[in-house]
C-alpha positions, 0 to 999 in steps of 0.5 A: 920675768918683767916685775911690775908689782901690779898684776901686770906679771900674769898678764905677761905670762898668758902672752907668752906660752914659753913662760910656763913650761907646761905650756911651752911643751905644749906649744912646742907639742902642737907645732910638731903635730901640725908640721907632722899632720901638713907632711902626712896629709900631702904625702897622701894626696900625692898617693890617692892622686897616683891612684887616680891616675893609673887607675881611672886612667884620669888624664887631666892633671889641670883639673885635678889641681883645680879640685884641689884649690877649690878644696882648699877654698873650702877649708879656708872657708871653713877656717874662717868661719869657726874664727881659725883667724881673720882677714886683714887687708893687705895692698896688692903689690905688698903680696904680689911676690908671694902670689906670683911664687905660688902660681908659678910653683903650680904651674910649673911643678904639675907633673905630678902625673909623670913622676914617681910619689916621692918626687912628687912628695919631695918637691910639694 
């Protein structure tokens, strides 16, 4: 710990979170929970898809995917809105690979009628 003599010190300490122990268990505890809520939730998209498929003979993998982004849409959305965080302006070439990884892991990896549930949850 930085010992500044002027306050400075509890200031330091509420940035960092693994300062205190409480909360780095804390911080620790959430990232856990989310990482576990991201694996369950996709891992149940993918059922509830296979469902969709094999029971309402639903035959239009492209346009689930489109709900699916227009889903996500919304929850970005929402996120925003309750201050989850802000938009930052960025140039187009600074995320161009990353937008060009993302569609391209869509486009190619929309097999999601054809394969099994755990390779579909494995590759997503």
């Amino acid at each position: 710990m930085i010992k500044m003599g002027d306050g400075h010190e509890e200031r330091i300490r509420s940035l960092n979170p693994y300062a205190d122990p409480l909360l780095s268990f804390i911080a620790r505890s959430s990232s856990r929970s989310a990482v576990s809520f991201n694996f369950i939730s996709a891992v149940g998209i993918v059922f509830c898809n296979k469902y969709v498929f094999h029971h309402y003979l639903f035959d239009y993998a492209t346009l689930m995917t489109a709900l699916h982004f227009f889903a996500t849409w919304l929850g970005v959305l929402a996120n925003l809105r309750f201050g989850q965080y802000t938009i930052k302006e960025l140039k187009y070439l600074d995320v161009f690979p990353i937008t060009l990884s993302s569609c391209s892991f869509v486009v190619f990896n929309n097999h999601i009628r054809y394969s099994t549930t755990a390779l579909a949850s494995i590759s997503s």
